[in-house]
C-alpha positions as CSV (number, residue, x, y, z in Angstrom):
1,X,50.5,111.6,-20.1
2,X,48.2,114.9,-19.7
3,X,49.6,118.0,-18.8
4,X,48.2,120.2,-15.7
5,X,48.2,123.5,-16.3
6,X,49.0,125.6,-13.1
7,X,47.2,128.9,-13.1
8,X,48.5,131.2,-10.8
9,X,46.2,132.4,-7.9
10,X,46.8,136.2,-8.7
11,X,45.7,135.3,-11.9
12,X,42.1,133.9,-11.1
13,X,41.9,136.7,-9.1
14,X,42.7,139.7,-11.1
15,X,39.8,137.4,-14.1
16,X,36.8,137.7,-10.9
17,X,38.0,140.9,-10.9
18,X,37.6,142.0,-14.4
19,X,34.2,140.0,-14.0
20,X,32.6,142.1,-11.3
21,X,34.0,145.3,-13.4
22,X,32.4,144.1,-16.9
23,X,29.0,143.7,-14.8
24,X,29.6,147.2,-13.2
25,X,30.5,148.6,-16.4
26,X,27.4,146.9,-18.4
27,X,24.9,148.1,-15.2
28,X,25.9,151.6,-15.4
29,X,25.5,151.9,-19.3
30,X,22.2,150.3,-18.5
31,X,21.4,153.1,-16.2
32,X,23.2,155.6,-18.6
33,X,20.2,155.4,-21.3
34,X,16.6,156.0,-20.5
35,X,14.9,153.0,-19.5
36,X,11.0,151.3,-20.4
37,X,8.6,148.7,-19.2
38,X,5.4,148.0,-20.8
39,X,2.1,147.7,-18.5
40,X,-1.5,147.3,-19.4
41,X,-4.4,148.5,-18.4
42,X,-8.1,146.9,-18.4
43,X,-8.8,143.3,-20.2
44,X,-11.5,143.4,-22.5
45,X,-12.6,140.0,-24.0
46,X,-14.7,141.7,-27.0
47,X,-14.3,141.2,-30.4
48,X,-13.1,144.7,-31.8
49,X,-13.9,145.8,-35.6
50,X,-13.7,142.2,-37.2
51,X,-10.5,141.0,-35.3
52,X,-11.8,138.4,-32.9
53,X,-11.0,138.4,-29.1
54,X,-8.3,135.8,-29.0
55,X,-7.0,136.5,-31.7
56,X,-6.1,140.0,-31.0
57,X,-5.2,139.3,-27.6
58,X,-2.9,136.6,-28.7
59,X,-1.4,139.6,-31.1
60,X,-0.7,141.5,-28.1
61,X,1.0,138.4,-26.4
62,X,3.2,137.7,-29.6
63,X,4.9,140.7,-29.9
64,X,5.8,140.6,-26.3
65,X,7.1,137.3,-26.7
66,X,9.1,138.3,-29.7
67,X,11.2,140.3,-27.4
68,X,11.3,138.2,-24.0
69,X,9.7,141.3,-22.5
70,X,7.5,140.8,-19.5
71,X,4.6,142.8,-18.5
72,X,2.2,144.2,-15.7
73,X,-1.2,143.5,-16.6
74,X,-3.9,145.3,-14.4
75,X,-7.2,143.6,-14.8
76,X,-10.7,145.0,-13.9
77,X,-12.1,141.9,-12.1
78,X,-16.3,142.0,-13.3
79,X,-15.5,140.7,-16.7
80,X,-13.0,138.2,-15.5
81,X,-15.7,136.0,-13.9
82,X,-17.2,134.1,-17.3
83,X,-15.2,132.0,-19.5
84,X,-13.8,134.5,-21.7
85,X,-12.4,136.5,-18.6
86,X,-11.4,133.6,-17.2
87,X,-9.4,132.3,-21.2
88,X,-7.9,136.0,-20.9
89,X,-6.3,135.8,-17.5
90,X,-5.3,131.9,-17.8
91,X,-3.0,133.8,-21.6
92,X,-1.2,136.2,-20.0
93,X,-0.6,134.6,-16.7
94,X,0.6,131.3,-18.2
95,X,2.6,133.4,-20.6
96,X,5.0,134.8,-17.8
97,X,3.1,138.0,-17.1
98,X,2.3,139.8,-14.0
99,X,-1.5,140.0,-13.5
100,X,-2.3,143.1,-11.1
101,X,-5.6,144.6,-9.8
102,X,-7.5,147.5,-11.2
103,X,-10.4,147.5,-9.3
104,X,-13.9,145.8,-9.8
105,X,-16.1,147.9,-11.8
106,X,-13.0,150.8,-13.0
107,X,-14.5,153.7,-11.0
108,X,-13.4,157.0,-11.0
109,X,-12.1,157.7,-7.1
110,X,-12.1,161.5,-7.5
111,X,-15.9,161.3,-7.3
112,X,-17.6,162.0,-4.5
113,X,-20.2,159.5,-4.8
114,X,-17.1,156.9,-4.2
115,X,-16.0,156.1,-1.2
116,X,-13.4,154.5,0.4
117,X,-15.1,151.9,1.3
118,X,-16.6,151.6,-2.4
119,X,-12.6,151.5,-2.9
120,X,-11.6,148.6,0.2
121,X,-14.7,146.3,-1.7
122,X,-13.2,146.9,-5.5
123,X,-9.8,146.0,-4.1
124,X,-10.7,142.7,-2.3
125,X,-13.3,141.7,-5.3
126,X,-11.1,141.5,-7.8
127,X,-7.8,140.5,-5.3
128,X,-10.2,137.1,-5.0
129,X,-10.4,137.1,-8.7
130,X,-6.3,137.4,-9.4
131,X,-5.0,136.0,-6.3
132,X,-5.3,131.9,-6.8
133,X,-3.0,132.5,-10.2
134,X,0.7,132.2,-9.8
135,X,1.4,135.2,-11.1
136,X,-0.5,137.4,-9.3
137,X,1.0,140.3,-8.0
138,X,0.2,142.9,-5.1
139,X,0.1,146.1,-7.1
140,X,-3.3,148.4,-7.7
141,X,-3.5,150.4,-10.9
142,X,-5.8,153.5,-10.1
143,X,-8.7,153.6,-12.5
144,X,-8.3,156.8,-14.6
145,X,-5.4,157.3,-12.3
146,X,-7.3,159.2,-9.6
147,X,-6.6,158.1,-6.2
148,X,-8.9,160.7,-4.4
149,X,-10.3,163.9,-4.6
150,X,-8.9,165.5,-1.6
151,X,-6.2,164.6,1.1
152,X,-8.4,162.8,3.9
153,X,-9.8,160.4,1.1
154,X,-6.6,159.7,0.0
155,X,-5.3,158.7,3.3
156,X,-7.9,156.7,3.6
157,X,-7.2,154.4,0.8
158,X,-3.6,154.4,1.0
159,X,-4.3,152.9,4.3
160,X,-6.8,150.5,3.1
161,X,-4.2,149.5,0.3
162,X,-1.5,149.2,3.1
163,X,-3.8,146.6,5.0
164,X,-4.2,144.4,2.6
165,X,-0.8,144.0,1.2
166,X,-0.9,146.0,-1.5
167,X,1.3,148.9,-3.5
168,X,0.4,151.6,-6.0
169,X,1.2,150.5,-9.3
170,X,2.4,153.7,-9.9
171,X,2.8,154.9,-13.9
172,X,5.7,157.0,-14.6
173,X,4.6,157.6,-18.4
174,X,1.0,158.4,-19.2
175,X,0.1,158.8,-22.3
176,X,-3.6,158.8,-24.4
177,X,-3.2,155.4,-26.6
178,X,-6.9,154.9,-25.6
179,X,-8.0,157.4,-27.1
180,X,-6.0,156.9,-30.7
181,X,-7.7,153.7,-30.1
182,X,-11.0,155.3,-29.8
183,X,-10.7,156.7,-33.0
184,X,-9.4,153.8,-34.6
185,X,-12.2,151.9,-33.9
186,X,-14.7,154.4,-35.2
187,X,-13.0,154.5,-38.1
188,X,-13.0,150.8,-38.9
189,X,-16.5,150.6,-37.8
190,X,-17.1,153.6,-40.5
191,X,-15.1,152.6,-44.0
192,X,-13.7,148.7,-42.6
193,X,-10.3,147.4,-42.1
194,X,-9.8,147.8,-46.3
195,X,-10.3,151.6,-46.4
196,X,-8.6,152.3,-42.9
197,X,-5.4,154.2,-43.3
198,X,-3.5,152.0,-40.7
199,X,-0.3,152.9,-41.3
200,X,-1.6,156.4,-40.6
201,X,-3.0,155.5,-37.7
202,X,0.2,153.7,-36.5
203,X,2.8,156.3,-37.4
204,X,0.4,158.9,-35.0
205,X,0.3,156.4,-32.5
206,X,4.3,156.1,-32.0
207,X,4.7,159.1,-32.4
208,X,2.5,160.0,-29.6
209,X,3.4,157.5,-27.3
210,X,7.6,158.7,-28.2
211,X,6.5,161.8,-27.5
212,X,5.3,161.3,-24.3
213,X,8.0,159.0,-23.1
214,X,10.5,161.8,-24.2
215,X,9.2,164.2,-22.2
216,X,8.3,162.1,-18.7
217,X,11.8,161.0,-19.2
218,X,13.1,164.1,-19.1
219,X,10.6,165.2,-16.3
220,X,12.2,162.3,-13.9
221,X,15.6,163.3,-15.0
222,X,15.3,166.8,-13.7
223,X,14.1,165.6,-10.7
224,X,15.7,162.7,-9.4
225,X,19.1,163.9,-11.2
226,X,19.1,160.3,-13.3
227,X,17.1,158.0,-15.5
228,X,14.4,156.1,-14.1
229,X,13.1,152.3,-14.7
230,X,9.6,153.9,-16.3
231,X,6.7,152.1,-16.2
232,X,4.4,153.2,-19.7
233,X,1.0,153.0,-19.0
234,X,-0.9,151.3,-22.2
235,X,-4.5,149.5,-23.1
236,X,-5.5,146.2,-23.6
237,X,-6.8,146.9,-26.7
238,X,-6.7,147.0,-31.0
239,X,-3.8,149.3,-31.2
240,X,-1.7,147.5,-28.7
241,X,-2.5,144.3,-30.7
242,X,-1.7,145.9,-34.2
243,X,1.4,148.5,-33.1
244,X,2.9,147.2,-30.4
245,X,5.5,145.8,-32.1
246,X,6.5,148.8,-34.4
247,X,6.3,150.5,-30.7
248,X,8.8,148.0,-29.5
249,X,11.2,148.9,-32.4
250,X,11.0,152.6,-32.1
251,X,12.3,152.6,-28.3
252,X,14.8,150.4,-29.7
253,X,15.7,152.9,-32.9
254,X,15.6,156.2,-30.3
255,X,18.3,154.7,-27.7
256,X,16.2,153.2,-25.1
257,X,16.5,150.0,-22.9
258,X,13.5,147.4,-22.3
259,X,13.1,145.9,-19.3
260,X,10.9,143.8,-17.8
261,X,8.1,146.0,-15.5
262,X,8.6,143.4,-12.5
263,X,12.0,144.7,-12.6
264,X,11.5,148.4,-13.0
265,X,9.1,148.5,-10.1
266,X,12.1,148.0,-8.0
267,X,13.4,150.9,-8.9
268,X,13.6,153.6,-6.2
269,X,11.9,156.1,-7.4
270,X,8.7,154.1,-6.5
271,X,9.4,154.4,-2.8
272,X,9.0,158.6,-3.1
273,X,5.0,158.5,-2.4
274,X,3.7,161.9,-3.2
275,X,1.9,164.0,0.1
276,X,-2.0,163.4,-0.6
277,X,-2.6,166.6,-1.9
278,X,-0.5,165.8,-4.7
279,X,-1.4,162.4,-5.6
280,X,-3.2,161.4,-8.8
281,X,-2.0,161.1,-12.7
282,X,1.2,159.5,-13.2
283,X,4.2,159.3,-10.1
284,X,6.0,161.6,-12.2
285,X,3.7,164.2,-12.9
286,X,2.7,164.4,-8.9
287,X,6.5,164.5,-7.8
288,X,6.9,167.5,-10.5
289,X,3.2,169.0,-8.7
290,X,5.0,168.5,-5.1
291,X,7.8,170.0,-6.0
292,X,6.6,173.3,-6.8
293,X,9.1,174.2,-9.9
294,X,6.6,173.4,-12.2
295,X,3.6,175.5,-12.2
296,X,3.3,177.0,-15.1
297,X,4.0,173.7,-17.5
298,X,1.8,170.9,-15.5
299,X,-1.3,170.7,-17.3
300,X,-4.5,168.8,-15.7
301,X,-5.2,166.4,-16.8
302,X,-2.1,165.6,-17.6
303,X,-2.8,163.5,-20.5
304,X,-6.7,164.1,-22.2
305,X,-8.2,163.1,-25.8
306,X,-8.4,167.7,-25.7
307,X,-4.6,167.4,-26.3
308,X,-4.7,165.1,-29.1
309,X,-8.3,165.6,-30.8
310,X,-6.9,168.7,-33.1
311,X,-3.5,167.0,-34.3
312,X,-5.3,163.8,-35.3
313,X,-8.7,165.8,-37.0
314,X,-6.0,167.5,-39.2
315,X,-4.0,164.2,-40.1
316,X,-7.5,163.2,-41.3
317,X,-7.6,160.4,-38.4
């Protein structure tokens, strides 16, 4: 005959109890260490210095596999059109990853020459591009991160965004991988793959983007009071495909927790919208600009190859 075992009620209680307070506890040591998401910027479906197209993109892919991360890929729509474009979108969307807009043609929206109405028909080109795939998702990456050149522009696009459903897929760490990439490529294309110092080339690049994640972090901290889900802002491009992964483990080695970007754009930090004469560069940068405490240690741009060129022509990069 099989005993049943009475548990008192208190009992199951005081367990839900010590549930809800392990959850608490595991949130808030969450929110106690600074905090990443990986995005991506672009989509190029070139072969670069000897790796072939799919086969680098696939890299980039991998590593993020590897860790159940999931990204925000922002995808200029012109080159998404032939079959290659089309092979790119179909990997990262079937893959789990949220495919974003950044523009048509990736113009810079400081210049005068364009308008916002230049802006309204980039938007809703490359919206008819993205929007039919299931992972499509209503966020705009600002080319170069310029959202206008002076406050009425701004207002003007911000409104044009507004109507048709979109966000600002704000960054909240900038950082100038493209341009490591830049060099990396010239390099290869100068000596090959063989005679490339890549380890070199990926010890700089970590660095860099630590660097820069290290000091936006503390940025937000001082002015929100806490850490932030940040949104990195990377390429699609070589060194995402060949250091993303020693990038990955380097968060992990300094103390920081991965999310998922879908996640850390809930954060609420990505409600504070700057005042139009503050926007451009990353979120973090303009809140710093509006806040006025900051004059004397915002540079513009805030991140340039200028800042990078002399530490990497001494390394020999």
């Amino acid at each position: 005959m099989r005993k049943i075992l009475f548990i008192p009620l208190y009992l199951i209680v005081l367990c839900i109890g010590c549930k809800k307070e392990t959850t608490k506890q595991a949130e808030q040591i969450v929110k106690s260490k600074p905090t990443v998401s990986f995005t991506f910027d672009d989509g190029i479906t070139s072969d670069l210095a000897g790796y072939q197209f799919e086969a680098w993109n696939q890299m980039i892919l991998s590593h993020l596999q590897k860790e159940n991360l999931k990204a925000v890929f922002f995808v200029t729509g012109e080159n998404k059109l032939n079959e290659k474009g089309q092979y790119l979108l179909k990997t990262w969307n079937d893959a789990g990853h949220r495919i974003g807009n950044h523009s048509f043609t990736h113009p810079n929206f400081n210049s005068d020459i364009n308008s916002a109405e230049l802006f309204e028909s980039e938007l809703k080109r490359t919206d008819s591009v993205i929007s039919n795939l299931s992972n499509s998702i209503k966020l705009f990456r600002f080319p170069y991160l310029k959202e206008g050149q002076n406050p009425l522009k701004v207002d003007s696009i911000r409104n044009i965004l507004s109507r048709n459903n979109y966000q600002n897929g704000y960054v909240t760490i900038d950082a100038s991988d493209w341009y490591v990439n830049q060099r990396l490529l010239k390099r290869i294309k100068e000596v090959g793959v063989q005679k490339t110092a890549l380890d070199q080339f990926k010890d700089f690049y970590v660095q860099h983007i630590l660097e820069r994640a290290n000091y936006y972090e503390t940025l937000s901290k001082e002015l929100t009071g806490r850490h932030i889900s940040h949104t990195l802002l990377l390429h699609h491009n070589l060194t995402s495909a060949l250091f993303l992964d020693d990038l990955i483990n380097k968060f992990k080695e300094e103390g920081w927790n991965i999310i998922n970007a879908e996640q850390a754009y809930q954060d609420s930090v990505f409600t504070k919208i700057p005042a139009p004469k503050f926007a451009g560069e990353s979120l973090t940068w303009s809140l710093a600009k509006q806040s006025g405490n900051y004059k004397e240690s915002l540079r513009y741009p805030a991140e340039d190859s200028r800042y990078e060129k002399e530490k990497m022509d001494s390394l020999g990069l």
